[in-house]
N, C-alpha and C positions, 0 to 999 in steps of 0.2 A: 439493310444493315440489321445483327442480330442483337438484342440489347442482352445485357449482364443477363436479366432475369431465364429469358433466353436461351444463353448459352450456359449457365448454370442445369437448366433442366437438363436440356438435350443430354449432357456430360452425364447427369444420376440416371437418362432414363437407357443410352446407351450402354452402360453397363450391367445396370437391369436386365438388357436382355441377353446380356451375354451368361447371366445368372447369379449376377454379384447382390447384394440385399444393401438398399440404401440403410446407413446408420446415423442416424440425426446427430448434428453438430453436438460436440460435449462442451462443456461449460468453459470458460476462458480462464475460470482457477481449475487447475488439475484438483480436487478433492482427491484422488489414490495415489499421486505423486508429491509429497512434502518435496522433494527436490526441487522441483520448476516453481516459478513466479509466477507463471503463465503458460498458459498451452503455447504454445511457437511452433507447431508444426501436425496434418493430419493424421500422422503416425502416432500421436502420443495415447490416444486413447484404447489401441492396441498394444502396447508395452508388452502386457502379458501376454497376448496371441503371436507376436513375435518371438518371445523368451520361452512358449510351448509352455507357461502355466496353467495358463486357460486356452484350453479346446475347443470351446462352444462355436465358433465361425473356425470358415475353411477359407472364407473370402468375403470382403467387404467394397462398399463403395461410397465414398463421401463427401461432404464440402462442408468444412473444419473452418469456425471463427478461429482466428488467434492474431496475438499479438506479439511482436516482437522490439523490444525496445532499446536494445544496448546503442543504434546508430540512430538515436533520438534527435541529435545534434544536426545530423547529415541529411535529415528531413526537408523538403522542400528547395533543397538544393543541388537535389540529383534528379534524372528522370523517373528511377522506379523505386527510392526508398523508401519504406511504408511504417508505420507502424502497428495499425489495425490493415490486415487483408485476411482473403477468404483462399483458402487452398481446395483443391479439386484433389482427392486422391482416389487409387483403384488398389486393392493391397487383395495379397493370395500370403496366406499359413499353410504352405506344403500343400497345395494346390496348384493353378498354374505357374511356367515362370518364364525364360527368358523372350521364348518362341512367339506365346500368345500376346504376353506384355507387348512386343514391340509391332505387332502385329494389328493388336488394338489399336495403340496410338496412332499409327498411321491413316489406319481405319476413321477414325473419329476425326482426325485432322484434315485427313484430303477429301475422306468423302460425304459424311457428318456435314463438318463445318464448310468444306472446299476451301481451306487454303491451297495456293499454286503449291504443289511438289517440289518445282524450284526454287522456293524460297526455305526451303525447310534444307537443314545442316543437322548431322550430329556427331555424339561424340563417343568414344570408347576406351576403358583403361586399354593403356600400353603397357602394362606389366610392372613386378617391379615386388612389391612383399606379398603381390599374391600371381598367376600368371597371367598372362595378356588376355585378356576377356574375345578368345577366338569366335565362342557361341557367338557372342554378338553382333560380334563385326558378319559374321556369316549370314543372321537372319536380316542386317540391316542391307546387306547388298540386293535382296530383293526387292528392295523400294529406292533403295538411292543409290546411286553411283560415286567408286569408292574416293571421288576426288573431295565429294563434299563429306565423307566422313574421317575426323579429324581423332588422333589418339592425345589423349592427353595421362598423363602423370597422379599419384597420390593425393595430391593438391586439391584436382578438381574432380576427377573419377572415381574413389574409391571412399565409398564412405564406414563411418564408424560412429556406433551410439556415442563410445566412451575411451577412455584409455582400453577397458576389455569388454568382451559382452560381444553382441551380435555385429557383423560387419560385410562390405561386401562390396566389389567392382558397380560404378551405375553410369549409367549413355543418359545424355544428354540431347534432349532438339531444340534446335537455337529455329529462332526466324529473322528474316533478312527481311530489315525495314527499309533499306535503300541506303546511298550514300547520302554521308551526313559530313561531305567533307573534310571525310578524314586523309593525312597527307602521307599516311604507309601505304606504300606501294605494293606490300603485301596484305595488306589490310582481309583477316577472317575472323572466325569466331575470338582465335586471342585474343584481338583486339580490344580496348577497353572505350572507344570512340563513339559505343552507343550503337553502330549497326548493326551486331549479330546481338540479340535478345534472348537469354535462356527461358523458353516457356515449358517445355515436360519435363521431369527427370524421375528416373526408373532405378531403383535402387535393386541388384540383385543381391541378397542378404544370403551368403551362403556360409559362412565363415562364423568361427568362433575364437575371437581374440581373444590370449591367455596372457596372466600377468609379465610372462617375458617377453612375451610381445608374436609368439609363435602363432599360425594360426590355423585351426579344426576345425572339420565340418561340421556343419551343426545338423541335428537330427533329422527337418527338413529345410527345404530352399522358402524362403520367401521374396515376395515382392510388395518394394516399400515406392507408391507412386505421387508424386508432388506437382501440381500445375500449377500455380497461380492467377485466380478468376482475372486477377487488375492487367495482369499480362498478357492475358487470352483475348480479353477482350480490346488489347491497345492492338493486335493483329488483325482484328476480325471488324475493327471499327476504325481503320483507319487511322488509328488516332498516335502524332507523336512520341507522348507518353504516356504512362497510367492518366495521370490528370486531365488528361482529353479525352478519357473516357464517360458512359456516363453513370460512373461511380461514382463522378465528382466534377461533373460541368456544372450539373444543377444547384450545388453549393458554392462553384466559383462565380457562376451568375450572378448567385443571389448576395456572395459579396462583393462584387464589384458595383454592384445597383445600391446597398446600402452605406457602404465604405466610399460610394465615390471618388472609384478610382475604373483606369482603364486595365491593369495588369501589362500595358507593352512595356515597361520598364521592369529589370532587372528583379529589382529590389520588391517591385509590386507582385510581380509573377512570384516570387518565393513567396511572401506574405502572403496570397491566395492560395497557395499549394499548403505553406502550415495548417492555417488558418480549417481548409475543408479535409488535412485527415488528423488533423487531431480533435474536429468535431465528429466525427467519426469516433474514433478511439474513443474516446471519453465518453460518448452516450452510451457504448456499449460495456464500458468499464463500471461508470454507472450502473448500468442496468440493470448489470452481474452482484449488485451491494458494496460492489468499492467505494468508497470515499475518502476525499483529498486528507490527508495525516502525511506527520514526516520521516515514515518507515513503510517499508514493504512495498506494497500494492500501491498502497496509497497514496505514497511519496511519487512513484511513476505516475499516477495519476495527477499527482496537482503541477509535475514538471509539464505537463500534457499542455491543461489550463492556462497555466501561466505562460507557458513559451505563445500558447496560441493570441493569449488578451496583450502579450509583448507586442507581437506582429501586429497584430491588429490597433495597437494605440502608435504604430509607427508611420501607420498610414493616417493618423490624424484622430484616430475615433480614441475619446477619453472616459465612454462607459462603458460597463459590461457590457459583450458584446455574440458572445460564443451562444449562449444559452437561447440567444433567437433563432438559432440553426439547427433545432434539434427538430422541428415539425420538416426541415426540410432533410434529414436525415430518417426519418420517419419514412417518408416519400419515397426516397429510393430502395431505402428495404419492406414498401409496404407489403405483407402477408406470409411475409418468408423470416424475420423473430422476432414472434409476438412479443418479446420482453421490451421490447422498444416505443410498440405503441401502447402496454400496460402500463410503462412505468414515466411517460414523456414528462408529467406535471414534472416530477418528483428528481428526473434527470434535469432539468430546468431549473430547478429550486437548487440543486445541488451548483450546476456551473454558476448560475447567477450571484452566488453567497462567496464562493471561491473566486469567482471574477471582482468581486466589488474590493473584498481584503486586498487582494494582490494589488489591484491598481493604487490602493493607500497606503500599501509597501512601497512601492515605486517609486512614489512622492518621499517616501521616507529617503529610500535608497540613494535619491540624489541629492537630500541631506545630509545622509554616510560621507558618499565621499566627499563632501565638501569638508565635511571634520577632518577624513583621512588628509588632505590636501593641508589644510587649516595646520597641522601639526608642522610644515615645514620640511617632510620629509620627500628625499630624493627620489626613493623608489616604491612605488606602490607595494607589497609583500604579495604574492600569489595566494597566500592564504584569504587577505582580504579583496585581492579582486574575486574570486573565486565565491567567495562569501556575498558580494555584492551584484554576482551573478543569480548566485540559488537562491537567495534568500528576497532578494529585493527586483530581481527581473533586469539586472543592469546587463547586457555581454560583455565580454571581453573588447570589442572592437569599440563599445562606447567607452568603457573605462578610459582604454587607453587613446585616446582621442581627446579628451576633457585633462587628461593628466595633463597629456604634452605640449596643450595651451598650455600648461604652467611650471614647464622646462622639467614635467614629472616623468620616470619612465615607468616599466609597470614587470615585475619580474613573471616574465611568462612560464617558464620553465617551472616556477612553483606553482602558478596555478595549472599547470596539466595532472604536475602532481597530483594535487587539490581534485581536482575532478576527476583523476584516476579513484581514487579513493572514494567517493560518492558514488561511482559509476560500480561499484560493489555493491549498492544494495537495487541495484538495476539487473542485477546479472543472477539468472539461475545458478544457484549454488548449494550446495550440501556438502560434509566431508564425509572421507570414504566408511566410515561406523554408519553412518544415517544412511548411505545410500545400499549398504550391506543389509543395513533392518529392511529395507524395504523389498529387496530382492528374496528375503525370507519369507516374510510376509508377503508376498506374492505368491511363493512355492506352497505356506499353508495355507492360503487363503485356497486353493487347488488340492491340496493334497486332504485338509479336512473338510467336514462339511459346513454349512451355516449356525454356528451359534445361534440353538434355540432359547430365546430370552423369553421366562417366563414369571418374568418379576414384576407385570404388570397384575399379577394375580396373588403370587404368593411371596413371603421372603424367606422359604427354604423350599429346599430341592434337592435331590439326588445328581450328581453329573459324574459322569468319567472323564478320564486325566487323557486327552487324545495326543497331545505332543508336550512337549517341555522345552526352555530354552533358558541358561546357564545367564547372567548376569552382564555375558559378552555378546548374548544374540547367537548363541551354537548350539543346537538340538543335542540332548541327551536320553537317556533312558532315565534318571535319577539326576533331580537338582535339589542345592539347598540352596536358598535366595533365589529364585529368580522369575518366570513368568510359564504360566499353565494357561494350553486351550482347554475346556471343558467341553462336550456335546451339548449340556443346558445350564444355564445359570441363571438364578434369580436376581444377579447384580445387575447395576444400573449400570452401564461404561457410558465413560465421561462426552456427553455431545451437547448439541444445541444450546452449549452455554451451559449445563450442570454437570457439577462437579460429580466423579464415580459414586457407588456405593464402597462401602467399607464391610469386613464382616468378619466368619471365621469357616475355617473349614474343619470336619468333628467325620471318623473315624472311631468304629466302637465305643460309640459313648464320649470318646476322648478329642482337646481338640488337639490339632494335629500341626497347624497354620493360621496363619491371617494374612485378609485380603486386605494390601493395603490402595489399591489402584486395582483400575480396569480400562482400559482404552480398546475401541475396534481400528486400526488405523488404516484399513482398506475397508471399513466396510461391513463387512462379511463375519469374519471369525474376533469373536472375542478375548483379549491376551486380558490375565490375571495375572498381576506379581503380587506375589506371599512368600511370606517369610517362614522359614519351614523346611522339610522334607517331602516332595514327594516320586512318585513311579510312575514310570506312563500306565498306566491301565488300570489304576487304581480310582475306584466306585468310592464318592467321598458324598458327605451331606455339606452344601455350602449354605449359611446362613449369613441375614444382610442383616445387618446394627440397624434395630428398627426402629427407637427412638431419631438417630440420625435421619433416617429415611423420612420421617413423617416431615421434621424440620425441612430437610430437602424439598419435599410435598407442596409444603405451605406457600414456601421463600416462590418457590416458579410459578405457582397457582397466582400469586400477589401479581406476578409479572405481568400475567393474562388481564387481570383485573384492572392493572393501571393503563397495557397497554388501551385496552374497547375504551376504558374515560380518558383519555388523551384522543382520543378519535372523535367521542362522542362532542370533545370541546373542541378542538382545533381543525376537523375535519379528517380527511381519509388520504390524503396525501400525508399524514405523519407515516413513518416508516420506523420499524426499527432497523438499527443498524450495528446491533449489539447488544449482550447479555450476560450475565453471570450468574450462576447460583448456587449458592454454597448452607451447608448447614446454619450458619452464621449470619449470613444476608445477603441481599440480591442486590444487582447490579444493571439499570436498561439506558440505554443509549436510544435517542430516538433524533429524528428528523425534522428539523422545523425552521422557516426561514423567518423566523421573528423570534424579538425576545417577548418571553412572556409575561403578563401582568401576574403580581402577586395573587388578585381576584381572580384568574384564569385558574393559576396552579391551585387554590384552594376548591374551587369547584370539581379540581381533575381527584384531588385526595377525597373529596366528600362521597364523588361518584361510587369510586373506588370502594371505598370502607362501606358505603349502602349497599352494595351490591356483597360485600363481605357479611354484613348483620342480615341481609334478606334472606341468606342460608339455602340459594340456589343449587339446585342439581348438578353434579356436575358428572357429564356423560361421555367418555371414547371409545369411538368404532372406527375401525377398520373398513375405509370405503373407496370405492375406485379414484384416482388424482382428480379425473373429469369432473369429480361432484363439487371440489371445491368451489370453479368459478358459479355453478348452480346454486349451489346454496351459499356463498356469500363470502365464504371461509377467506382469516386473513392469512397471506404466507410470505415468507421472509426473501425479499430481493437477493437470487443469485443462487437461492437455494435450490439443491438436488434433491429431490421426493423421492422415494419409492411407487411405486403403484400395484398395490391399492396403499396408500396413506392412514396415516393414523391422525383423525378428526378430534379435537378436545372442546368441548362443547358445554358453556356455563350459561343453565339457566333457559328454561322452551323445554322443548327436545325434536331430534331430526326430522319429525312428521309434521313440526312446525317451526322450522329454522328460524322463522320471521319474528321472532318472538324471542328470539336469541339475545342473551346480553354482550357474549364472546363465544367465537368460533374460529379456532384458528388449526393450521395443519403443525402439529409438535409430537414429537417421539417422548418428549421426558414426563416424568412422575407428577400424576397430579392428585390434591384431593378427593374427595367423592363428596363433599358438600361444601361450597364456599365458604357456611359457618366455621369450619376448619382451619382456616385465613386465620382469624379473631379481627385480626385489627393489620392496616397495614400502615406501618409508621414511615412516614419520611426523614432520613435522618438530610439529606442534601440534594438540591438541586443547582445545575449550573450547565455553563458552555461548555463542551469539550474543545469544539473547532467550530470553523465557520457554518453554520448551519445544522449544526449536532449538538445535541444536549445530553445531558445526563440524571439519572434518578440516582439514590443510592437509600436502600431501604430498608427495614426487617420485616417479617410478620409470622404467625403465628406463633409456638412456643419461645422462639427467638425475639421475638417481640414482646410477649411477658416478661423474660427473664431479664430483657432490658430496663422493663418497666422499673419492675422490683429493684434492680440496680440504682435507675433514677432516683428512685424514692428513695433507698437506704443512703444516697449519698447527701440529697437534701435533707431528711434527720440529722446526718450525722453533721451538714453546712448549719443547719436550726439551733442545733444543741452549741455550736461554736459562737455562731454571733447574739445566742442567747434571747432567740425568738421563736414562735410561733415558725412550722413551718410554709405555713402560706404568705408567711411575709420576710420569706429571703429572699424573694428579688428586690423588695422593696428596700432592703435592710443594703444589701449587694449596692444597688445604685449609687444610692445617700455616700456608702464608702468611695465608692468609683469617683465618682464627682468632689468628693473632699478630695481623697488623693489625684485628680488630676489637678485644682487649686495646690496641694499643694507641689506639685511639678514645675509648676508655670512658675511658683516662687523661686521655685532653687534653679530652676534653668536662668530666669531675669539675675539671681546672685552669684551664679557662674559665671555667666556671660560679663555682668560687668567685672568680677574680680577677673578675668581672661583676659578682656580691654586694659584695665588701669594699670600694665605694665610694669613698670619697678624694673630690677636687675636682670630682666628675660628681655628688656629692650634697649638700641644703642641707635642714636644718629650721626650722622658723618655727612659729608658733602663731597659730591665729585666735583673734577675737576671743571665739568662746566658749569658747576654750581649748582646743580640740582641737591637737594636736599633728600637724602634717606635717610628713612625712620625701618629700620628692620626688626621685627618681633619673632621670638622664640615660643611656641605655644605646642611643646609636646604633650601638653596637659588635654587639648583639646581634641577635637574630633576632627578630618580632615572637611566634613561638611560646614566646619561651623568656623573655618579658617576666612571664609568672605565676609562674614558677622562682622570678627575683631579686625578686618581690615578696613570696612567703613566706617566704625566707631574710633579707630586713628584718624583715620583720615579728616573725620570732622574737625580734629584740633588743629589741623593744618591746612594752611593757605593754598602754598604750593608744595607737593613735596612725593615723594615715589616710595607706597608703602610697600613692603614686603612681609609677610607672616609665615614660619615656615613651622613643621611639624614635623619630626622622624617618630617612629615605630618600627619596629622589627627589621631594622636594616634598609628602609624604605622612606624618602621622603618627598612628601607632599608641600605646595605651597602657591599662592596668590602672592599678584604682584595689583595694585592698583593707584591711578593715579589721582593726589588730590589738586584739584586748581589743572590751570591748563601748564603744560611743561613745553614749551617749544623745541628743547633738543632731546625728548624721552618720550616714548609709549612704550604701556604697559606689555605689550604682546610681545616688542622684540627684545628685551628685557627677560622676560619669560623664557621664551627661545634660547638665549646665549645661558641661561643658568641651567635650561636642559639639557643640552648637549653635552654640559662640564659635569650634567647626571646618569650620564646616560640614555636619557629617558624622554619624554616628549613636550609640550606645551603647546598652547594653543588659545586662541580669543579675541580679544580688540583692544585698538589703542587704546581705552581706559580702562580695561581689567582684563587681565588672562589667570590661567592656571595652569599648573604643570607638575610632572612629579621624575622621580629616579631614584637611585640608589643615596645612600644616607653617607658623603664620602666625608669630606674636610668641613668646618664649619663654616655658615655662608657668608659668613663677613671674608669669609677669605676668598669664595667663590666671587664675589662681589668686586674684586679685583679687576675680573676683567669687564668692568663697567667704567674703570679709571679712563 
């Protein structure tokens, strides 16, 4: 039997020899696609070689991580839904196409791997907005016979990037796993019963879809080819489904060994199938610099986490539990991405810190809905079951189960909604303006050359005007407003967390523009918007605002400086995971699964600023990627380098790295001697999220000019409270602490002028004799409504207080009871005055609370108490 690893190669080396050039897996964030969330497929890293912007391949051959998340839900409860898999593709740009495509595949399939030829089906468009795919069917009858080759429709055969853009008829090979008891008597590939398997699919991209939907050839043919390794190998390894592979035996083992459990039940078999690909998914999302946050990436990523420690505390286990399975995910991708076994501590620290919150959600979550219940109300809202799903790890199928113990139902239909709605920031998205810039930006990124950036040297330069683009994203000859390529510029464009340069552009003598932005958003060519006139081909002098720059300089250098004393204290598993830097101040996010002692942070600031007054070297070169792990150099989880890199190096220098204070791989502006820092001030540190921290800082010129700020405000605080100013804190306090005495007086002389009633309160008795005492206290605050209701209550024996409060059309109020009341509690009391509010209530026989609309007065509502 062949394992993954295996058949993995076989696949890169077989086409190797056919002359195709293996091209390493691209990162799992598209960096030249803002449109995607995630890579989703091995075609995306070719975009442009499909679209004929870039030329450079004629033909490739690959095995593409990616992730796909929109059928998140559908996970573990089908045979092959995944959400991390690995695709096998073979792709031709006007190179080979229908003949050799199909030719190959068989090739590699029957005689490669030797799957039986009988088992192998395919399929081909049957026509319909483009014509019946005849080529194919014709090369396919050389290897199969035309019973097992099936036509199918638009649906399944013909694929499309987009609404328009490149498109194209694609065949299909299914493989036949055996009968699986399906009761159609026709039972083939249509069927949906799990026997016929889609494992290759061959995209012939010839076509150019036009906004009305017409469709043109396109300049050449390509081939867009899609395997799936999990699929390949449920064939070739006998295995039921993906998860009987060994993708994921080794993880279903090792939970069934820890979890103690066997998996032959239903409900066990799904919880092991989550449980080993969303530990998957996640080390790798990890790996890449994701972390768990309630947007974007991030958000997919902690649904990842959560659904998997759901499953897993269903099976009884009540710790973190996911982040023990990262050495075993290790294991089976050992040698083939290295990002996995560089970053295991750090992917560990990350699930462990996100497993631990969640499961203290959970806890929470089933004190939610006891509230929700607690209120009386008939039907759950889909908003809140929904909210009690994402938020707290509840499902749908628990909610409603715990409801209908208690005669609750659960409006389902609004929670699909609900999660229609959230399942939007799950979903690759862009509108059609962004997705237009980026199709331009594609064609200049091809059509000009590489923005030579040489503002690591100087902050003016000479550059030419090589394209222009109007405010709408539409190339001109002459704009006013909008955005310019230059051949050189000495501007910064905005990356690795720092913010652009700014500057002017000067024309005889005169200036002509200003640069207010700079962004590269593929990459490649540098786009300048300035405000101004100019011409394409116009030779201009661009200058960068170089007091601004230096600030910029400092703020990033401090970054360098805090991240090496955060390491030097807390070890080498900190990570950053975030940046900012801006003339004004910088901004680091960092990694760490404890919180830290004050003593801790102050030794990380001292490090810092010593290494800022020791007036270090500070040296960057240009050196091949490989040198980094050589010499030591730190670099950023997920990041895409160039090679050869730019090394920023404080302090030693590279013929003696060991001796290094900080060495990290960074593209942006740095000092040229640490003494240029001055000082780095911490203005705040604190948690972002579970496991991530934050600095927030200034230093250099921005850090004096704070200073002097400081100080001109405490003069002017000295000269007010008429001291000395070394002793306005001391002067500050003495005040604080008088006026907090005297708070505590006027809150004690409120509180009882609120209590001691008068004309704002009336008693009555119902008819079973219960005694109420009801109080009016719009004077007060709706938290301090329990206050003046135990301070009644003490004067009475028995008796059922009430205190209510309107504001702005709104009212709030407590019900509690004093003495014991044999025919009255506080709660249902509360209830019957909610309903006549609108609004809700909630609590215990001896006190609830509750609020609504501000209708009739409540001696009148109090009616229905007779």
């Amino acid at each position: 039997m062949k394992t993954s690893t295996e058949i993995r190669n076989s696949y890169l080396q077989f086409f190797n020899k056919k002359g195709l050039p293996t091209i390493p897996s691209s990162s799992l964030v598209p960096h030249s696609d803002p449109t995607l969330l995630f890579t989703s497929a091995g075609m995306v890293q070719f975009k442009a070689n499909f679209l004929g912007i870039d030329n450079s391949l004629k033909n490739a051959v690959s095995c593409q991580k990616c992730v796909r998340t929109t059928d998140i839900d559908s996970v573990g409860f089908t045979e092959r839904h995944l959400t991390f898999f690995e695709m096998l593709g073979n792709f031709s740009f006007g190179d080979y196409f229908k003949n050799e495509a199909i030719a190959w595949a068989w090739e590699y399939l029957t005689q490669v791997l030797g799957l039986p030829a009988d088992k192998l089906y395919v399929s081909i468009y049957k026509g319909g907005i483009a014509p019946r795919d005849e080529e194919a069917y014709q090369a396919w009858l050389k290897y199969v016979p035309k019973e097992r080759i099936f036509e199918l429709g638009e649906a399944d055969n013909f694929w499309t990037m987009g609404p328009t853009g490149p498109c194209g008829p694609c065949s299909e090979i299914y493989y036949d796993f055996g009968d699986k008891g399906c009761k159609n008597p026709h039972c083939d590939i249509t069927c949906d019963c799990g026997r016929f398997v889609e494992i290759w699919n061959i995209v012939f991209e010839s076509y150019n879809r036009q906004q009305d939907g017409s469709l043109k050839p396109l300049p050449h043919n390509n081939i867009d080819t899609g395997m799936g390794l999990e699929r390949l190998c449920m064939a070739m390894q006998g295995a039921k489904n993906v998860f009987g592979t060994d993708l994921f035996t080794p993880l279903i083992e090792q939970a069934k060994k820890d979890l103690h459990i066997s998996g032959s039940t239903k409900e066990e078999d799904s919880a092991l199938r989550i449980i080993a690909d969303h530990a998957r998914s996640s080390s790798f999302l990890i790996a890449e610099g994701i972390l768990p946050s309630n947007e974007g990436r991030g958000y997919i990523l902690r649904r990842l986490i959560r659904r998997a420690a759901r499953y897993a505390k269903l099976m009884g286990n009540d710790k973190p539990y996911l982040y023990t399975l990262v050495p075993v995910v290790q294991k089976i991708f050992a040698g083939l991405y290295p990002e996995i076994d560089k970053n295991a501590a750090h992917i560990q620290d990350v699930l462990k810190q996100e497993e631990t919150t969640f499961l203290k959600t959970l806890v929470t979550g089933e004190e939610k809905l006891a509230e929700i219940l607690a209120t009386g109300t008939k039907t759950i809202s889909g908003a809140d079951a929904f909210h009690l799903h994402e938020t707290y790890g509840f499902p749908l199928e628990l909610t409603r189960e715990i409801a209908a113990a208690r005669g609750v139902s659960v409006d389902e239909k609004g929670y699909e909604q609900a999660k229609e709605t959230a399942q939007e920031k799950s979903r690759s998205y862009a509108d059609e303006f962004t997705k237009g810039k980026v199709i331009v930006m594609q064609k200049l990124e091809q059509a000009c050359p590489a923005t030579k950036f040489v503002g690591y040297d100087t902050l003016t330069a000479q550059g030419k005007v090589l394209a222009l683009l109007n405010s709408q994203f539409e190339q001109a000859d002459q704009v006013t407003d909008g955005y310019a390529v230059f051949d050189t510029t000495p501007f910064y464009a905005e990356s690795g967390g720092q913010v652009a340069d700014t500057g002017v552009l000067v024309s005889n003598g005169e200036e002509i523009a200003q640069i207010t932005d700079v962004q590269k958003p593929l990459g490649k060519v540098f786009l300048h918007k300035f405000t101004g006139t100019l011409k394409k081909g116009d030779v201009v002098t661009l200058t960068v605002d170089a007091p601004r720059r230096a600030r910029l300089r400092a703020n990033h250098s401090a970054i360098h400086l805090v991240n090496a004393a955060l390491r030097q204290v807390f070890g080498t598993t900190v990570h950053q995971s975030g940046s900012f830097v801006s003339p004004e101040r910088f901004r680091f996010d960092y990694t760490l699964s404890k919180t830290p002692k004050t003593e801790e942070l102050n030794k990380v600031w001292a490090i810092a600023n010593k290494a800022a007054a020791d007036a270090l070297p500070v040296t960057c070169q240009t050196r091949p990627l490989a040198d980094a792990e050589k010499l030591g150099a730190v670099t950023l989880l997920g990041e895409k380098y160039a090679d050869p890199a730019r090394f920023v190096l404080m302090g030693g220098d590279f013929e003696h790295a060991d001796q290094k204070y900080s060495l990290e791989l960074c593209g942006g502006t740095h000092v040229k001697n640490t003494s240029e820092v001055i000082t780095v001030l911490v203005l705040k540190e604190g948690s972002v999220s579970a496991g991530v921290r934050r600095i927030e800082g200034i230093a250099g010129p921005a850090a004096l000019d704070y200073l002097k700020e400081v100080n001109r405000q405490a003069e002017k605080l000295a000269a007010r409270l008429v001291v000395p100013a070394k002793d306005v804190f001391a002067r500050v306090n003495a005040i604080m602490d008088e006026l907090k005495d005297v708070k505590k007086q006027y809150e004690d002389f409120r509180q009882k002028a609120l209590a001691a009633g008068g004309v704002n309160e009336m008693t009555f008795a119902l008819k079973n004799g219960t005694t109420v005492v009801l109080r009016y206290a719009d004077d007060a605050q709706p938290k301090e409504l329990r206050n003046i209701a135990d301070t009644i209550a003490q004067k009475h024996k028995q008796a059922l207080v009430i205190v209510s409060c309107d504001k702005d059309g709104k009212r709030a109020f407590v019900v509690k009871t004093a003495g014991k009341l044999p025919n009255t509690d506080a709660v249902t009391v509360a209830k019957q005055l909610a309903e006549q509010l609108n609004g809700r209530a909630g609590g215990r026989a001896d006190f609830a609370q509750g609020g609504g609309e501000a209708k009739e007065p409540m001696e009148k509502l109090l009616a229905i108490l007779q």
